[in-house]
C-alpha positions as CSV (number, residue, x, y, z in Angstrom):
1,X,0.3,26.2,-3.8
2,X,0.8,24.8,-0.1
3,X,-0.1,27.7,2.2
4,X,1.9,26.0,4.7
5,X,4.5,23.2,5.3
6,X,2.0,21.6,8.2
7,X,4.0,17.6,8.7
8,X,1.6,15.1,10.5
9,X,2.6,11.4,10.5
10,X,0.8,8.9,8.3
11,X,-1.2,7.1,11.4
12,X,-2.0,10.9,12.0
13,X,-3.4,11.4,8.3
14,X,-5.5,8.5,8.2
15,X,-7.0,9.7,11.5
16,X,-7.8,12.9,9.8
17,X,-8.9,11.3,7.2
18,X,-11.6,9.1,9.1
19,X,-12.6,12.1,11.7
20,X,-13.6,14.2,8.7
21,X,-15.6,11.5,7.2
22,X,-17.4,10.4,10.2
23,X,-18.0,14.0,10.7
24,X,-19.2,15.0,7.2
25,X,-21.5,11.7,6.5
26,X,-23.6,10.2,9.2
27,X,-23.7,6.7,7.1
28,X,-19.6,6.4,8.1
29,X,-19.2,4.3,10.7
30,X,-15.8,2.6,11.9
31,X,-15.5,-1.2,13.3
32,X,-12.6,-3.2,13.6
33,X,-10.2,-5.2,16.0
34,X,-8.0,-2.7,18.2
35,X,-9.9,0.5,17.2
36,X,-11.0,1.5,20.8
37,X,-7.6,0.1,22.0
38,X,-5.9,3.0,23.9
39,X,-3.1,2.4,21.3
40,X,-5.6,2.7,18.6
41,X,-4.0,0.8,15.7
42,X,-0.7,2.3,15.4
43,X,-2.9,5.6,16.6
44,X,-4.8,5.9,13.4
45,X,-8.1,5.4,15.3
46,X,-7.0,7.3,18.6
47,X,-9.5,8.9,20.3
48,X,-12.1,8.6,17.4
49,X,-14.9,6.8,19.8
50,X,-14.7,9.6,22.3
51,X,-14.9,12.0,20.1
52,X,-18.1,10.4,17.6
53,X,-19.5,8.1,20.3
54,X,-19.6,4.1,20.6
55,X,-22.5,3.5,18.1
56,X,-20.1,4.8,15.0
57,X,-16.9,3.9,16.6
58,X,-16.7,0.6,17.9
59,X,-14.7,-3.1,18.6
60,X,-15.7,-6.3,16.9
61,X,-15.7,-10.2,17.8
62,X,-13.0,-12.1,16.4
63,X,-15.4,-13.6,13.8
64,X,-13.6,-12.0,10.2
65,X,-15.8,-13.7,8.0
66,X,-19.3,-12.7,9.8
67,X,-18.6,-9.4,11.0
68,X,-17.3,-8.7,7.0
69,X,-21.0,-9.9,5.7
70,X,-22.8,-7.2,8.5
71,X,-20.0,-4.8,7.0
72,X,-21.2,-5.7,3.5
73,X,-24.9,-6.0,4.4
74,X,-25.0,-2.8,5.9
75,X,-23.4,-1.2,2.7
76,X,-26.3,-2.3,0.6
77,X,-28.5,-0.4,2.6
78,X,-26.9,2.8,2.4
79,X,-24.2,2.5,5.3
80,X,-20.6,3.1,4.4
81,X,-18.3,0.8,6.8
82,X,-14.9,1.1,7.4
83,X,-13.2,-2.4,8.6
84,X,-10.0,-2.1,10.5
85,X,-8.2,-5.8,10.3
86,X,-4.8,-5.6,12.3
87,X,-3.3,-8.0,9.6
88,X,-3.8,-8.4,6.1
89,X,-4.0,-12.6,7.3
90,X,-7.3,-11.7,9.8
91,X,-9.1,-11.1,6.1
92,X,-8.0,-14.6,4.9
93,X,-11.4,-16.0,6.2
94,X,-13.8,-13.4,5.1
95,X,-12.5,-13.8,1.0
96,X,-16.0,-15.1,0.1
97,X,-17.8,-11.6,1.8
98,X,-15.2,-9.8,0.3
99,X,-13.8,-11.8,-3.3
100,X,-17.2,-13.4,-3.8
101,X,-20.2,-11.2,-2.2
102,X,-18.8,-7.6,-2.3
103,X,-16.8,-7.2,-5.3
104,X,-20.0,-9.0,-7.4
105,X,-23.0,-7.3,-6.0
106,X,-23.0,-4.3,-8.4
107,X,-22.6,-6.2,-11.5
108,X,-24.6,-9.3,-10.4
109,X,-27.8,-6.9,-10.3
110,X,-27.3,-4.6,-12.8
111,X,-25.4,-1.7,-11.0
112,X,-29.1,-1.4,-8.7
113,X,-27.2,-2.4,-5.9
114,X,-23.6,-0.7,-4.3
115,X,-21.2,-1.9,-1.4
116,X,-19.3,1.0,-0.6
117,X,-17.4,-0.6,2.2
118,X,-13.8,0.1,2.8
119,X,-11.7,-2.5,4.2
120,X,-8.4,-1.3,5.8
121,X,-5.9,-4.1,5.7
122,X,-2.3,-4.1,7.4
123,X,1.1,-5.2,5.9
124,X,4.6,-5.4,7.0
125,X,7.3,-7.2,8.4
126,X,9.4,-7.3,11.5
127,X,9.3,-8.0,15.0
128,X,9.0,-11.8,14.3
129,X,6.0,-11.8,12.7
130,X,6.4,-14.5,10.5
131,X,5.2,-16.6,7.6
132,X,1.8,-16.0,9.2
133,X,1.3,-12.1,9.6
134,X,4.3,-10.5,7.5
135,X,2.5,-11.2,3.8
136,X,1.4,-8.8,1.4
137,X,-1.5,-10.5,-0.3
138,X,-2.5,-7.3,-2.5
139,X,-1.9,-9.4,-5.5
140,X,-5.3,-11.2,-4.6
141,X,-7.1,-9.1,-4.1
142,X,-6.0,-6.9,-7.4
143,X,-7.0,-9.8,-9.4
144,X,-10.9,-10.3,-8.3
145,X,-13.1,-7.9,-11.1
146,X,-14.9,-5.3,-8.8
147,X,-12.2,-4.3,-6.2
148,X,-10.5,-1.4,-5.8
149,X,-6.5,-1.7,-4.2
150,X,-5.2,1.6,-2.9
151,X,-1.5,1.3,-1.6
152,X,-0.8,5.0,-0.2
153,X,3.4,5.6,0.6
154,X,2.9,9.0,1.8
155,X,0.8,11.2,4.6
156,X,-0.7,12.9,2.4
157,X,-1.9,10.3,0.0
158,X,-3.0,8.1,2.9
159,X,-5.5,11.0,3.8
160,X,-6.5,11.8,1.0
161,X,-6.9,8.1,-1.0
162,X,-8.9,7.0,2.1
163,X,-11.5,9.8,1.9
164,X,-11.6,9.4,-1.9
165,X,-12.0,5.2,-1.2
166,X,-14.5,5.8,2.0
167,X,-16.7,8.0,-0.8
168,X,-16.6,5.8,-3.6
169,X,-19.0,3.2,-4.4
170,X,-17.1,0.4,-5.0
171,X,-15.4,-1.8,-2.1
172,X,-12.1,-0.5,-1.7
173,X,-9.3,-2.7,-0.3
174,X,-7.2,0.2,1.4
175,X,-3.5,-1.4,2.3
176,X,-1.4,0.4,5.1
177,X,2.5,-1.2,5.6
178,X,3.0,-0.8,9.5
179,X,6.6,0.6,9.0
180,X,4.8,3.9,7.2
181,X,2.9,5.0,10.1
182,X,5.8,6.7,11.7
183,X,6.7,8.5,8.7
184,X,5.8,12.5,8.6
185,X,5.3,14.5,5.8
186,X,3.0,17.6,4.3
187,X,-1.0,17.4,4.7
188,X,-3.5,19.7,4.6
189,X,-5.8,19.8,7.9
190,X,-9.1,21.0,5.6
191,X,-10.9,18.2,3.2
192,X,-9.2,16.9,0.1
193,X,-9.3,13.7,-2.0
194,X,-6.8,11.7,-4.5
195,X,-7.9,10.4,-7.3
196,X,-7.9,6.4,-7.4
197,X,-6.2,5.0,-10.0
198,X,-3.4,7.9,-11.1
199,X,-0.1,7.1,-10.4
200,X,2.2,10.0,-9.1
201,X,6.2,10.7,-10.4
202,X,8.0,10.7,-7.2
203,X,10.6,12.3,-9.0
204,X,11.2,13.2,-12.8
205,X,14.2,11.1,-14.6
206,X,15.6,10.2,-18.0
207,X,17.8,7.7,-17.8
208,X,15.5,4.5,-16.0
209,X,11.9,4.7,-14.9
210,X,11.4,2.9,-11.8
211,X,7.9,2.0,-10.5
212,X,7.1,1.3,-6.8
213,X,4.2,1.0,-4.6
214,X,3.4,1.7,-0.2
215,X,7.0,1.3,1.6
216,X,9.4,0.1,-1.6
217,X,8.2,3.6,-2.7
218,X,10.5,4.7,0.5
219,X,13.3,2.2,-0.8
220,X,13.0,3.8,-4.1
221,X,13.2,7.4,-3.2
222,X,16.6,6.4,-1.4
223,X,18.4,4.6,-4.0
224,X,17.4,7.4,-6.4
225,X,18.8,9.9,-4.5
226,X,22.2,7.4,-4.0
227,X,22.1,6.9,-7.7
228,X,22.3,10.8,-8.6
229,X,26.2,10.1,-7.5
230,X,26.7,7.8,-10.5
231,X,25.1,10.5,-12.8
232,X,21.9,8.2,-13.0
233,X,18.9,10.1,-13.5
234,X,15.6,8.0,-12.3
235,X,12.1,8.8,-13.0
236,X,10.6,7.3,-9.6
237,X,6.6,6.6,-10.4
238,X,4.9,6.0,-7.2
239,X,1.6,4.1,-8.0
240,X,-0.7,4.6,-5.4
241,X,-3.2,2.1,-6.0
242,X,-2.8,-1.3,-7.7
243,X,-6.5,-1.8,-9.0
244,X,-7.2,0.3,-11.2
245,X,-4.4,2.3,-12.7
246,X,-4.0,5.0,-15.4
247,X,-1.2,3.8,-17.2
248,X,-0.6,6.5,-19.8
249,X,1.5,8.7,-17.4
250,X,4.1,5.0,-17.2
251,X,4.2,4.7,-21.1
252,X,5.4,8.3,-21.4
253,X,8.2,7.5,-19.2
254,X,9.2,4.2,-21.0
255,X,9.0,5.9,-24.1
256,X,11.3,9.2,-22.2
257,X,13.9,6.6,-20.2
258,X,13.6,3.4,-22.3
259,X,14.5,1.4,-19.1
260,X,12.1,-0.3,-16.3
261,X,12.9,-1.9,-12.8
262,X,9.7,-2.7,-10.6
263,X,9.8,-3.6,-7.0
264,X,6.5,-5.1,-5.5
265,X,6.5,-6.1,-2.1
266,X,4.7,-9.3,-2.7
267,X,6.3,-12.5,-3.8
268,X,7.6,-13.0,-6.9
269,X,5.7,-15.7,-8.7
270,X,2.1,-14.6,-10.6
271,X,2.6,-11.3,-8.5
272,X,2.1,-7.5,-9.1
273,X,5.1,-6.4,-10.7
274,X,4.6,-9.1,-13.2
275,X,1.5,-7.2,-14.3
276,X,3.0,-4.1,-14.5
277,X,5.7,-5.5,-17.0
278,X,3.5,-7.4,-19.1
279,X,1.3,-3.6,-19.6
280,X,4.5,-2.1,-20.3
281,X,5.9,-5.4,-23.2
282,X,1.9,-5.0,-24.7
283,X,2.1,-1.5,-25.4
284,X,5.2,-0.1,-25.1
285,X,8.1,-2.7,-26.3
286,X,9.3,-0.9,-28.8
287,X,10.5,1.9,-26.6
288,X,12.8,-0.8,-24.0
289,X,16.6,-0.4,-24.7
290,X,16.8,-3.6,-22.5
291,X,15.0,-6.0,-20.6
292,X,12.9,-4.6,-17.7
293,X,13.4,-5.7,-14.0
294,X,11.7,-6.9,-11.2
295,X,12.8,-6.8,-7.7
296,X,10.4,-8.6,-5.5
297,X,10.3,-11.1,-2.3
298,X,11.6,-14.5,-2.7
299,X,8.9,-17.5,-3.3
300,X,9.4,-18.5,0.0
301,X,7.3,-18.0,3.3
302,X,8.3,-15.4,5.4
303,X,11.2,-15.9,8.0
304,X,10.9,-15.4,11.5
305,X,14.0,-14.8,12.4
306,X,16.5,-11.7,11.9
307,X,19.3,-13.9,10.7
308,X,16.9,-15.2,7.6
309,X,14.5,-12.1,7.4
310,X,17.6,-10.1,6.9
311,X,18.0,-11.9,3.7
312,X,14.5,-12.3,2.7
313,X,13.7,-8.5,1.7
314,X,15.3,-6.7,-0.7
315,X,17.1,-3.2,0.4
316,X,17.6,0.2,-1.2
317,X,21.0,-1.0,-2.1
318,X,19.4,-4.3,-4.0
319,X,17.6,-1.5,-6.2
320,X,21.0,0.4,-7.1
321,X,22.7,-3.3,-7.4
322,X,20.0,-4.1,-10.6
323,X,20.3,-0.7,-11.9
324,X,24.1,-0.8,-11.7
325,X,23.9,-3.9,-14.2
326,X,21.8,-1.9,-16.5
327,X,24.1,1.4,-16.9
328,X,27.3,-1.1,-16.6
329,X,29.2,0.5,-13.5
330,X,30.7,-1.4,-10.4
331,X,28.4,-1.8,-7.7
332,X,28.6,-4.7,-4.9
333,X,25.9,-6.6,-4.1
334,X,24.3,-6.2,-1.3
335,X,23.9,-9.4,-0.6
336,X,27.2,-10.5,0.3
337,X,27.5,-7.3,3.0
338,X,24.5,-8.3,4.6
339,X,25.2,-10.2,8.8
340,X,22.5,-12.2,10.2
341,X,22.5,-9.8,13.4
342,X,21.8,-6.4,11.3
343,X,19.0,-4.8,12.3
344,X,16.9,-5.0,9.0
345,X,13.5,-6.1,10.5
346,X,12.6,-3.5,12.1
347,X,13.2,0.8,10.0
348,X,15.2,1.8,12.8
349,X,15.9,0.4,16.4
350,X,13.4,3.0,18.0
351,X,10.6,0.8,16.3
352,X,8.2,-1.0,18.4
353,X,6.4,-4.0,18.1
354,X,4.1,-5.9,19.3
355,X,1.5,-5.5,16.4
């Protein structure tokens, strides 16, 4: 039971999160681009190097790939790294440390050897950012054998799936969406950890289960709640991490609700919520009433501009749209309200860029 209702933000919780381990094991150390900055990524890493010093807490070159494979070599020796990357797209040339070197070393030598390195990676739209540093590539990085994906939506999952991934043995890919860290909700100051690979009901339902993952778990919660006015009942599943999951809590609500709709914040094509489906259609078929959704990005590269971005991702209202075709009752799509000079790049106009 919660002895208290103590609301940090999530930039705050993954702070917590990486003070406590730097404190409690003196192989942590923390290295990555922006992480002495006085803005300290989005203030996740604020005022960590005063605190712990400049040999555990400390910038690197703009060399990805190199400063990944000191990263990874110092995890074989018994060092547990945490990488910051500012973008998900800064990664893009270190995939042979991280797809081919990390994720391989423990099987290639017979579990002798470990790389417990945790790589923080950031996703997210808006502000312009473009087809260059807007993607969510989690889908890659869920398909290499050996990775771990954690997607955390809330504070207190971010705290406590980053201490759980910082501890674990395997290289964890840790994926933050830059429109969460402004977000506030209930964590615990002491320790705690979150198990990798259990998914979490948001909500309980019986009418459609509705899976989601890091911010479409936000969209989710709000067109469940807007969906309780057409006497639709969702069971919202939040899934935490991508790689690996525990699927048995998902069948149980198929087999309760008998309806699926999955929104992945990746494109469509070959992409997560594809996987999730074809779980569901091996195992639980039988218990569909009707054919399971997915509500995704378009196969497209990712707009620039506010008058195409706010067409490119999908809304809380694109969510009640689908669901509105499954349970038959009048619901306008979204997509012909939508003006080019909305304000749907950014979570609210008080959001700041540049990062």
């Amino acid at each position: 039971m919660k002895k208290n209702n103590r609301q940090i933000t999530y930039a705050q919780a993954i702070n917590e999160a990486i003070d406590i381990s730097l404190d409690k094991d003196k192989s942590v150390f923390l290295i990555g681009l922006g992480v002495t900055d006085p803005i300290g990524v989005f203030g996740s890493t604020k005022g960590l190097q005063e605190k712990h010093g400049n040999n555990r807490v400390f910038e690197m070159p703009i060399s990805e790939s190199a400063v990944t494979g000191v990263c990874l070599g110092s995890s074989l020796v018994g060092m547990r790294p945490i990488m910051t990357h500012m973008r998900l797209e800064f990664a893009i040339t270190a995939m042979d440390q991280i797809c081919n070197q990390a994720a391989k070393w423990h099987y290639m030598f017979g579990g002798k050897y470990k790389a417990p390195v945790t790589i923080r990676m950031i996703v997210g739209r808006g502000w312009g950012q473009g087809a260059q540093h807007s993607q969510s590539l989690h889908n890659w990085f869920a398909h290499i054998p050996g990775l771990k994906v954690v997607m955390p939506a809330t504070p207190y999952d971010a705290k406590g799936l980053l201490i759980s991934s910082i501890e674990d043995d395997a290289p964890t890919i840790f994926i933050e969406h830059r429109w969460l860290y402004n977000i506030s909700g209930y964590v615990p100051k002491e320790y705690y950890k979150v198990s990798i690979g259990q998914p979490n009901i948001i909500k309980e339902g019986s009418d459609v289960t509705l899976i989601t993952s890091s911010y479409t778990t936000l969209d989710g919660k709000r067109a469940a709640e807007k969906l309780e006015k057409f006497n639709i009942s969702v069971e919202h599943i939040d899934l935490r991490t991508i790689s690996p999951i525990n699927y048995e809590l998902i069948f149980k609500s198929i087999r309760k609700t008998g309806k699926l709709v999955v929104c992945d914040q990746g494109t469509k094509s070959s992409g997560f919520a594809s996987e999730v489906i074809t779980r569901i259609l091996e195992n639980e078929f039988n218990s569909l009433h009707s054919k399971p959704i997915r509500i995704t990005l378009p196969d497209t590269p990712t707009p620039t501009s506010r008058a195409l971005s706010n067409y490119y991702y999908p809304q809380p209202e694109h969510i009640i749209f689908q669901i509105s075709k499954m349970f038959n009752f009048p619901y306008k799509d979204p997509s012909a309200t939508i003006n080019s000079d909305d304000f749907l790049d950014v979570p609210d106009q008080s959001f700041k860029g540049p990062f």
